[in-house]
Backbone as a printed PyTorch tensor [residue, N CA C, xyz], in Angstrom:
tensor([[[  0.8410,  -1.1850,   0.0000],
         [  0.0000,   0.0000,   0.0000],
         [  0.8830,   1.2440,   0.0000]],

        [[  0.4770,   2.5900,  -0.7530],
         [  1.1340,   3.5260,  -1.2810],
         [  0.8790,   4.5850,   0.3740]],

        [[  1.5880,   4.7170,   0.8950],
         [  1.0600,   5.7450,   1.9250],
         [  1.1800,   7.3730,   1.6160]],

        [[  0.1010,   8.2500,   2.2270],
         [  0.2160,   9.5790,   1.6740],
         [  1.1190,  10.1000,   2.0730]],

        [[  1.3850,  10.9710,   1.3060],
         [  2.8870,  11.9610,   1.1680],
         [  2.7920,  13.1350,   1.5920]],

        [[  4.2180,  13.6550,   2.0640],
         [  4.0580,  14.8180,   2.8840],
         [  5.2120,  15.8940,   2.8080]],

        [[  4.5070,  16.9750,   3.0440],
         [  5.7510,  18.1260,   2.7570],
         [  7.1720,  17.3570,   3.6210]],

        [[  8.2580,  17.7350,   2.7700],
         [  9.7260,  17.5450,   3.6460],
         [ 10.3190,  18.8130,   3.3280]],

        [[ 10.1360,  19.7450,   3.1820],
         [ 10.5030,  21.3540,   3.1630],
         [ 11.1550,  21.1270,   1.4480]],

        [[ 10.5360,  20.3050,   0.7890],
         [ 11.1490,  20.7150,  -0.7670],
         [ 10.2240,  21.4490,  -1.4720]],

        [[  9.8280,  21.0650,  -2.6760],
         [  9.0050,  21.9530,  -3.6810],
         [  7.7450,  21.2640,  -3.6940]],

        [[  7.5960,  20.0220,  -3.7200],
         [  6.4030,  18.8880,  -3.6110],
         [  6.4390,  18.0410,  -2.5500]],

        [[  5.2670,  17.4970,  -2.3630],
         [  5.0930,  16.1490,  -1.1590],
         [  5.3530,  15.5830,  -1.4830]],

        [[  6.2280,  14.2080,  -0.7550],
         [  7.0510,  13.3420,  -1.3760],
         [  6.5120,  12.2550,  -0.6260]],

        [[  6.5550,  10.9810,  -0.7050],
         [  6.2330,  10.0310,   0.2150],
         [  7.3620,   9.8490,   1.3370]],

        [[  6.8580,   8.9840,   2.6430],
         [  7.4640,   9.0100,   3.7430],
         [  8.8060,   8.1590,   3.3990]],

        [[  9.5760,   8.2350,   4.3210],
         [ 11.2820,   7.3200,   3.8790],
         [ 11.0200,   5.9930,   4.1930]],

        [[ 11.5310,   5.2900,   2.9550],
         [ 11.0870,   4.1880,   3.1540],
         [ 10.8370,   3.1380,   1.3860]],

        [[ 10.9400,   1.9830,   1.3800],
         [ 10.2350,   1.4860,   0.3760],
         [  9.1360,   0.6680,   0.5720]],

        [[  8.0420,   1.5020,  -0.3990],
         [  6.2810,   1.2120,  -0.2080],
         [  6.2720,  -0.2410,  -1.5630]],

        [[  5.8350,  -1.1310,  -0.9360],
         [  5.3650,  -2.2460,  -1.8520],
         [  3.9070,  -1.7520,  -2.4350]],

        [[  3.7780,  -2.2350,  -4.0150],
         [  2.7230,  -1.7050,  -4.3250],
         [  2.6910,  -2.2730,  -5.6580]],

        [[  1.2100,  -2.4400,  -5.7160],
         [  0.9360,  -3.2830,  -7.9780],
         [  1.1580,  -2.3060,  -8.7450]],

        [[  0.5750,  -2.6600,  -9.6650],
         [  0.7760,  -1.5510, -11.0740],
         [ -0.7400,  -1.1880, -10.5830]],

        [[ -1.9590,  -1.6240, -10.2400],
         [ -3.1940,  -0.9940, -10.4760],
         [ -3.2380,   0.1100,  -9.3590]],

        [[ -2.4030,  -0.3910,  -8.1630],
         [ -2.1730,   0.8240,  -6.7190],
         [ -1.4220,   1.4520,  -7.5640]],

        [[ -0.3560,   1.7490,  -8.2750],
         [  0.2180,   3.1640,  -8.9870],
         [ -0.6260,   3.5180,  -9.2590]],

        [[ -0.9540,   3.0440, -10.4920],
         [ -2.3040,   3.9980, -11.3880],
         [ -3.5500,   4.2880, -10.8990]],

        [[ -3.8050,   3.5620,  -9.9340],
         [ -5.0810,   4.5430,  -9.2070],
         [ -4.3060,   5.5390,  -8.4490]],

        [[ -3.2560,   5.4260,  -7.9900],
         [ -2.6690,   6.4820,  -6.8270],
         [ -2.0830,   7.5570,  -8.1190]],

        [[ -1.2860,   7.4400,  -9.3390],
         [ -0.7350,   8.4500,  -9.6580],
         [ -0.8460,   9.0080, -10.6950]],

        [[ -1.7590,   7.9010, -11.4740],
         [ -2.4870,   8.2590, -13.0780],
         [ -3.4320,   9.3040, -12.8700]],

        [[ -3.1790,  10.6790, -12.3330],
         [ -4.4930,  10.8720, -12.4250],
         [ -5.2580,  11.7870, -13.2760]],

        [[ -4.0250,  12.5440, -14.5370],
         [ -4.1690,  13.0890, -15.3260],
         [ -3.6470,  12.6300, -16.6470]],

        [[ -3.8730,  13.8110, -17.7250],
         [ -3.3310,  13.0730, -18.9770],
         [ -2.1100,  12.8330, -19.1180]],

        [[ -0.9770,  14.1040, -18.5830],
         [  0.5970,  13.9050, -18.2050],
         [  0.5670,  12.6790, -17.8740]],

        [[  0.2650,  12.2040, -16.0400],
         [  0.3990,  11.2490, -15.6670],
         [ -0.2380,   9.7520, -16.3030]],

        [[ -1.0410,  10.1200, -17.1120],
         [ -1.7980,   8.5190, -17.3240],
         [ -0.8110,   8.0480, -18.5800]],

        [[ -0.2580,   9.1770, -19.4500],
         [  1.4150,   8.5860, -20.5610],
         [  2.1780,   8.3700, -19.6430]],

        [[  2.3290,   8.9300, -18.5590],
         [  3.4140,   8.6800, -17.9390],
         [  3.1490,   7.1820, -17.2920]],

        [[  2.2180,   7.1160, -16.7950],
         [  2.2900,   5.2150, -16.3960],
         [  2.4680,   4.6720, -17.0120]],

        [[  1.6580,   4.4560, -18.2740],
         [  1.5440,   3.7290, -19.3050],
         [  2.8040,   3.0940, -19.8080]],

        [[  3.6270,   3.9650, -19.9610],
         [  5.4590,   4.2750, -20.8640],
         [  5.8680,   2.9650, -19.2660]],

        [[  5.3260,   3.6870, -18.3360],
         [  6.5840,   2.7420, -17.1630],
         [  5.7430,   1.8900, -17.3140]],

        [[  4.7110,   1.0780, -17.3150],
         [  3.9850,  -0.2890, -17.2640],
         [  4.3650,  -1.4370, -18.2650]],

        [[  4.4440,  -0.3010, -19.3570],
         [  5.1650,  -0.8110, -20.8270],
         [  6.5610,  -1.6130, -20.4760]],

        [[  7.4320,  -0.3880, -19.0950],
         [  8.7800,  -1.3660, -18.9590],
         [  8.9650,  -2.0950, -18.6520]],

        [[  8.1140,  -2.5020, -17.2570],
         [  7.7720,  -3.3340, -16.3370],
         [  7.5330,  -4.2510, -17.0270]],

        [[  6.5950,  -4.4910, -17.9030],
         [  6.5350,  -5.8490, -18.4600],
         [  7.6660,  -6.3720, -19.4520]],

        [[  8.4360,  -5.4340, -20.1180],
         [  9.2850,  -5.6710, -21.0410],
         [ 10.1490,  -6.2360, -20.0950]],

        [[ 10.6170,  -6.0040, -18.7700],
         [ 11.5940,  -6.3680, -17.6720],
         [ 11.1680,  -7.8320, -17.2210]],

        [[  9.7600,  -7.3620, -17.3030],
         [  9.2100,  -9.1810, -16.4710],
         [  9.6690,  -9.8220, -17.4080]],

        [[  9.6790, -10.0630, -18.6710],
         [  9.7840, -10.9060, -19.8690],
         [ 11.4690, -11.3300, -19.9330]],

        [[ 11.8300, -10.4340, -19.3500],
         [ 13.6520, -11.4320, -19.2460],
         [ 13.7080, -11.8500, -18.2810]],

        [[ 12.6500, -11.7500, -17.4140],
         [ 12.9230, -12.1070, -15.8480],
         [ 13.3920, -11.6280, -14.9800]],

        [[ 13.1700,  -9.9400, -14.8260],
         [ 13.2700,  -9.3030, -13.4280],
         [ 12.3680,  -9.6080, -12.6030]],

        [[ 12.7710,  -9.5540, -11.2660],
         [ 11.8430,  -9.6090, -10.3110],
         [ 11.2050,  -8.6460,  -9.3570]],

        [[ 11.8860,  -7.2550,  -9.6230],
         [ 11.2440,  -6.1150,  -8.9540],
         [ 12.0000,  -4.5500,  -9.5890]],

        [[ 10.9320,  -3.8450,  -9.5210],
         [ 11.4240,  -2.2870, -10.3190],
         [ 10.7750,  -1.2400,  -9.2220]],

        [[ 11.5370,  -0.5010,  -9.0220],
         [ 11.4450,   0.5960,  -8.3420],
         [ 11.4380,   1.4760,  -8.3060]],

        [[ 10.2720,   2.7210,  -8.1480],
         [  9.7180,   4.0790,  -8.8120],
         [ 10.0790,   4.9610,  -8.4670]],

        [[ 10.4970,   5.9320,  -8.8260],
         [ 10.9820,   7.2250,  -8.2560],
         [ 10.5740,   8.4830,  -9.4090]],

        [[ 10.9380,   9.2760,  -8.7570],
         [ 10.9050,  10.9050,  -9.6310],
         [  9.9070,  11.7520,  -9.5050]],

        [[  9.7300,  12.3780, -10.1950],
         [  8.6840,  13.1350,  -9.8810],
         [  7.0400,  12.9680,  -9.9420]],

        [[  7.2450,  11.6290, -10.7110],
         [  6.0830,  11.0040, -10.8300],
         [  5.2070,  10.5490,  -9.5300]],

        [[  6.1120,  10.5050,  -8.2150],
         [  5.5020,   9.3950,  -7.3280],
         [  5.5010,  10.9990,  -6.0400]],

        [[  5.7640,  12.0500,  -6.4150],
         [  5.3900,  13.2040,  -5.6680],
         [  3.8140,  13.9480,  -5.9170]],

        [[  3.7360,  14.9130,  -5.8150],
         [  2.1480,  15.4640,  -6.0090],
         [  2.5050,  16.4650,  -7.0520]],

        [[  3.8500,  16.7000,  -7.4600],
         [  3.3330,  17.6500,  -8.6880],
         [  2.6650,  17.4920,  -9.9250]],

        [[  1.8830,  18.5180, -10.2380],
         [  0.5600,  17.9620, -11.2200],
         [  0.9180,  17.2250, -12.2680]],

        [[  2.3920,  17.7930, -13.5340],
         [  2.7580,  17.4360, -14.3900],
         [  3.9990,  16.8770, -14.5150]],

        [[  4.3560,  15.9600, -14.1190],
         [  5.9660,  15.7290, -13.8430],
         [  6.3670,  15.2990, -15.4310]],

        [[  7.8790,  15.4960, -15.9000],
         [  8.0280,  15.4150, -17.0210],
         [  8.3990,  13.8780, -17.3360]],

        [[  8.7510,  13.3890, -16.2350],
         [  8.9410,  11.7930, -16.4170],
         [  8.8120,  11.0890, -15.0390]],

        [[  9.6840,   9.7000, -15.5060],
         [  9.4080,   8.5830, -13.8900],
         [ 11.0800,   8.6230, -13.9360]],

        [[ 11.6420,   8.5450, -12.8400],
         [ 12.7580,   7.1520, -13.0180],
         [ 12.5280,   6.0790, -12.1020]],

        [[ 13.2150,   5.0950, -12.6340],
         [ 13.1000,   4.1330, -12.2940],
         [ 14.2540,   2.7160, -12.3360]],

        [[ 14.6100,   1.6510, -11.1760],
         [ 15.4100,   1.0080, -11.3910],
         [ 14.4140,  -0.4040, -11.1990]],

        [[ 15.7970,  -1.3200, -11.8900],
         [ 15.2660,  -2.5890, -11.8270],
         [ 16.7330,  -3.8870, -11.4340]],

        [[ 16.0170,  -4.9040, -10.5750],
         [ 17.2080,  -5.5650, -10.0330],
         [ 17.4130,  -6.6780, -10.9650]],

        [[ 18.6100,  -6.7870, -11.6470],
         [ 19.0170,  -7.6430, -12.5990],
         [ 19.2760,  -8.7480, -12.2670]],

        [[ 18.9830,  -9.2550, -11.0430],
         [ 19.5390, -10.5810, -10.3120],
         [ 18.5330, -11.8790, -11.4000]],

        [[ 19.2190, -12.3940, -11.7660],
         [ 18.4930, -13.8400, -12.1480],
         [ 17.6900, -13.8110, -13.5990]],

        [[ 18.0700, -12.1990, -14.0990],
         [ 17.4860, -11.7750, -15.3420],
         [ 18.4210, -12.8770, -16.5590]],

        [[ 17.7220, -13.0630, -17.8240],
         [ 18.4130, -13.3640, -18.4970],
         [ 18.8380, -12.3900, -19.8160]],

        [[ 19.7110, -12.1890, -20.1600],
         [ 20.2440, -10.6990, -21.0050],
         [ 19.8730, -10.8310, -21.8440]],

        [[ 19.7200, -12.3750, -22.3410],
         [ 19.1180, -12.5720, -24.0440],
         [ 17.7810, -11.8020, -24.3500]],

        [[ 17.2640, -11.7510, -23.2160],
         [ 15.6090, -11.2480, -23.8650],
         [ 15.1050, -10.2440, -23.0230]],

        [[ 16.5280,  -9.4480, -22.5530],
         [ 16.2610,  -7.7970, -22.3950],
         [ 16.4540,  -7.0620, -23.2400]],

        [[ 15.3930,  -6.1090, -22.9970],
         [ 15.4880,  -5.4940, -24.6480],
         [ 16.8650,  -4.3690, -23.9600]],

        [[ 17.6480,  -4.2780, -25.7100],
         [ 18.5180,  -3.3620, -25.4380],
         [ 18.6440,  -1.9130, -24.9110]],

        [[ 17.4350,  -1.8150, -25.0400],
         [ 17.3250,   0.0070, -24.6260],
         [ 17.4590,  -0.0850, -23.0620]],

        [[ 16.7300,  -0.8850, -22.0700],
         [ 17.3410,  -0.9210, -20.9570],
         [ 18.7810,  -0.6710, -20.5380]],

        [[ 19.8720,  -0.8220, -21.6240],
         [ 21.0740,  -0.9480, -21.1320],
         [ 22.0360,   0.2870, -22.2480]],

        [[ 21.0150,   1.1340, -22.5070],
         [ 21.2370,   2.3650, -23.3740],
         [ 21.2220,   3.6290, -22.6690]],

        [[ 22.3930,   4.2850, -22.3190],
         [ 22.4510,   5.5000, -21.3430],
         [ 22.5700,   6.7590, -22.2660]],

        [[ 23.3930,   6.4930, -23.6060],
         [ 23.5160,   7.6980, -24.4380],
         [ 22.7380,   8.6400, -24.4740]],

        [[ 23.2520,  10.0270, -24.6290],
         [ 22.4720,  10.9910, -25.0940],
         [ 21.4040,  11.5090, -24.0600]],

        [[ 21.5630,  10.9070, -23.0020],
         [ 21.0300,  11.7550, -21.3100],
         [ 19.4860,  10.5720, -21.4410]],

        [[ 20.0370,   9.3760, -22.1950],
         [ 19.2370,   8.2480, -21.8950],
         [ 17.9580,   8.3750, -23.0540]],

        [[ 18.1420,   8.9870, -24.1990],
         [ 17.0970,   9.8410, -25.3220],
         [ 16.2300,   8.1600, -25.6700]],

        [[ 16.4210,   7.4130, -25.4770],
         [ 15.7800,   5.9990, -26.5670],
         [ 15.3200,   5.6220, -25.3180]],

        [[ 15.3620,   5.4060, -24.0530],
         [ 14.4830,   5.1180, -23.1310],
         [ 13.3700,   6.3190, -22.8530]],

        [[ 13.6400,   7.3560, -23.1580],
         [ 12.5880,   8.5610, -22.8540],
         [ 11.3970,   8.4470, -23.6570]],

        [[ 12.3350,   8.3690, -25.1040],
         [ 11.4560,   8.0310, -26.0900],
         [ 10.4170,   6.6990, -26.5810]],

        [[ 10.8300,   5.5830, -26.0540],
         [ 10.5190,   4.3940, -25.4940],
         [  9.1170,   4.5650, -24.6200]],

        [[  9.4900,   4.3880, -23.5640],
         [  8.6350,   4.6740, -22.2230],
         [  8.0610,   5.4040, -21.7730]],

        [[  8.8610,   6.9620, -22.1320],
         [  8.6380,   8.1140, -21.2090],
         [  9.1670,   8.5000, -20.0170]],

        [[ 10.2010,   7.7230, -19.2240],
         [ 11.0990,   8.0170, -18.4180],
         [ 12.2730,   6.7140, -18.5100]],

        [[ 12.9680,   7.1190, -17.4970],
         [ 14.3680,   6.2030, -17.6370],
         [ 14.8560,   5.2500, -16.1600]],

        [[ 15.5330,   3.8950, -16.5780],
         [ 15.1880,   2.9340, -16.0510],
         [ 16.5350,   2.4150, -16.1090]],

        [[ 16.7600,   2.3200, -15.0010],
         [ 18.5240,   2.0860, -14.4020],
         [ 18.7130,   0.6310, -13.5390]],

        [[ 19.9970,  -0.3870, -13.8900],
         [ 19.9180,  -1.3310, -12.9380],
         [ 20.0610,  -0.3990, -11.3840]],

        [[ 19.3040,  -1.4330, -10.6820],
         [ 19.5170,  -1.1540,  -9.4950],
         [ 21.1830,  -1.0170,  -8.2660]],

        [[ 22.0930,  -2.2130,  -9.1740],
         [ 22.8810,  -2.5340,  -8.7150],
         [ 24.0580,  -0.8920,  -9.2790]],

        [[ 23.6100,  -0.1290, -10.2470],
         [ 24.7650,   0.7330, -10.6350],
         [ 24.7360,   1.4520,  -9.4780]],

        [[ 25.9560,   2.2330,  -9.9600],
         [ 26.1640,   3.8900,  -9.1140],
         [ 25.5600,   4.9190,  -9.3690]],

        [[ 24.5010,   5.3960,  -9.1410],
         [ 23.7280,   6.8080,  -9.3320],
         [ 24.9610,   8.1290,  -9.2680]],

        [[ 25.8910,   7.8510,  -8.6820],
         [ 26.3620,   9.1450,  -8.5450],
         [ 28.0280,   8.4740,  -8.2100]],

        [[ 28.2820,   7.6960,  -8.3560],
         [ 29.4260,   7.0320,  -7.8690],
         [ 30.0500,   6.6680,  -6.9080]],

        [[ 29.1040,   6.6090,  -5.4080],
         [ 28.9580,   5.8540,  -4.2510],
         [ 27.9440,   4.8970,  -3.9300]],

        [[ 26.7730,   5.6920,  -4.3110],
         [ 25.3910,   5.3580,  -3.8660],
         [ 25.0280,   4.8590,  -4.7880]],

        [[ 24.2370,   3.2800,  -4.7990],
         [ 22.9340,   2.8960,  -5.6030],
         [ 21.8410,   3.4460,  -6.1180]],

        [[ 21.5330,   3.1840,  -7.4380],
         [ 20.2260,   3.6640,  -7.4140],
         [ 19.3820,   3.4580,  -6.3330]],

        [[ 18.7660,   2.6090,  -5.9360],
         [ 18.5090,   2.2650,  -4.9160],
         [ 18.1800,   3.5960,  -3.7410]],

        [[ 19.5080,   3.7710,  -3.3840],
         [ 20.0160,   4.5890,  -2.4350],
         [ 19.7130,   5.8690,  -2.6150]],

        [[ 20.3940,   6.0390,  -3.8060],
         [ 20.2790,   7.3700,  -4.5860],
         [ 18.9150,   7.7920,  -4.6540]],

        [[ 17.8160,   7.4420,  -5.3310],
         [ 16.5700,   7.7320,  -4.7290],
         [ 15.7990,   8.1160,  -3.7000]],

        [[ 16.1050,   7.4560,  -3.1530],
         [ 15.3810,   7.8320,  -1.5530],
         [ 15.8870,   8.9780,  -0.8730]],

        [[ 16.5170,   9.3290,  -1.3370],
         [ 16.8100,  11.5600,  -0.7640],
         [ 16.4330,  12.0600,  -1.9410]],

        [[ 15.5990,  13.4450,  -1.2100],
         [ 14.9030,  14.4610,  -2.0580],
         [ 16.4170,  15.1590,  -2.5680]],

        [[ 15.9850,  15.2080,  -4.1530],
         [ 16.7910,  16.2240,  -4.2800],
         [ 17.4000,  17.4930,  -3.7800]],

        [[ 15.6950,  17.7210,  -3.7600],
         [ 15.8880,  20.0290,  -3.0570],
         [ 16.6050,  19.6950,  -1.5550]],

        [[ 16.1940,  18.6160,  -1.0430],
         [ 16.1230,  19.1770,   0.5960],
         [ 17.6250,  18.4660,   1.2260]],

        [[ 17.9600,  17.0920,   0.3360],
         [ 19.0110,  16.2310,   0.7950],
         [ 17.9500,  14.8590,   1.8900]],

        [[ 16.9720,  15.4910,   1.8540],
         [ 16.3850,  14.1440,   3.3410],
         [ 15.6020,  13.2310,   2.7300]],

        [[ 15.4700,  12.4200,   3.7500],
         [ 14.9380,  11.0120,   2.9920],
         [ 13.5750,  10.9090,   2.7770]],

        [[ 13.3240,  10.3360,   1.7710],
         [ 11.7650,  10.3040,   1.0630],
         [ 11.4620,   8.6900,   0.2950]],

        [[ 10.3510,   8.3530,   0.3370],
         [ 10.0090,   6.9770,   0.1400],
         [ 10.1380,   6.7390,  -1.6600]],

        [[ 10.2340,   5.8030,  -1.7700],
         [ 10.1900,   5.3950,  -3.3160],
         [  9.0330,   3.8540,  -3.1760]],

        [[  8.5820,   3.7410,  -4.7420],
         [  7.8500,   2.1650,  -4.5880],
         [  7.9700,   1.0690,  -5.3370]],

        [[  8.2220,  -0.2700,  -4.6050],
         [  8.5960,  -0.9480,  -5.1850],
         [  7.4640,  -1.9620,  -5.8010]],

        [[  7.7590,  -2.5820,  -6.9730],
         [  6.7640,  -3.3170,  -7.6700],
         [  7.4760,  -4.6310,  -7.6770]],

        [[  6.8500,  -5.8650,  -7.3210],
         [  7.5200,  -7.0840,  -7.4050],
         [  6.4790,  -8.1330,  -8.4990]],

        [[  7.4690,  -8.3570,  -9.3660],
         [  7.3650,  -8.8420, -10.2320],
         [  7.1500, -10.6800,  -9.8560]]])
């Protein structure tokens, strides 16, 4: 279950710190709730299944999508490569060029193993769960495949 979100002194409400387990139909009732947002699920639901199909077992939501601002311009998102098989991931998953342009264009946001470096200490993973503006910790959600 998606729990409600709350000011942390940034620009939007963010969810509490933490990772929220949750389906694809709890996203989209919780975050589809406009036309921005309802491409914007759609593009990440699209990945999610393209991910299930090599055999990930969980992807994890972040960005501005999973805050309260009305129009966010995308999702990000990671996924744990453990036990995946590479043959029948599609290549754009593993396409960073160009500030990630063929996953944007793809999906509508961008979709990182879990296991990389977001910043060259921290996991995606990790890296997520602090608000940008503020530095403090904020929830992300995970989908298990």
């Amino acid at each position: 279950m998606i729990p409600a979100s709350a000011k942390i002194d940034g620009i939007w409400k963010v969810l509490p710190p933490g990772v929220h387990d949750a389906t694809l139909d709890e996203i989209e009732q919780r975050f589809a709730t406009n036309e921005t947002r309802r491409r914007l699920y759609e593009g990440f639901a699209r990945g999610v299944e393209a991910l299930k199909r090599a055999g990930c077992k969980e992807v994890l939501l972040d960005g501005s999508f999973v805050t309260d601002k009305p129009n966010p311009g995308d999702f990000d998102a990671c996924w744990d490569p453990t036990g995946m098989d590479p043959k029948k991931l599609d290549p754009v998953f593993l396409d960073f060029s160009d500030g990630r342009r063929e996953q944007k264009r793809k999906f509508g946001g961008e979709f990182f193993p879990s296991s990389a470096r977001a910043n060259g200490s921290r996991t995606f993973v990790e890296f997520f769960q602090n608000d940008k503006y503020t530095g403090k910790p904020k929830g992300i959600v995970r989908v298990r495949l």
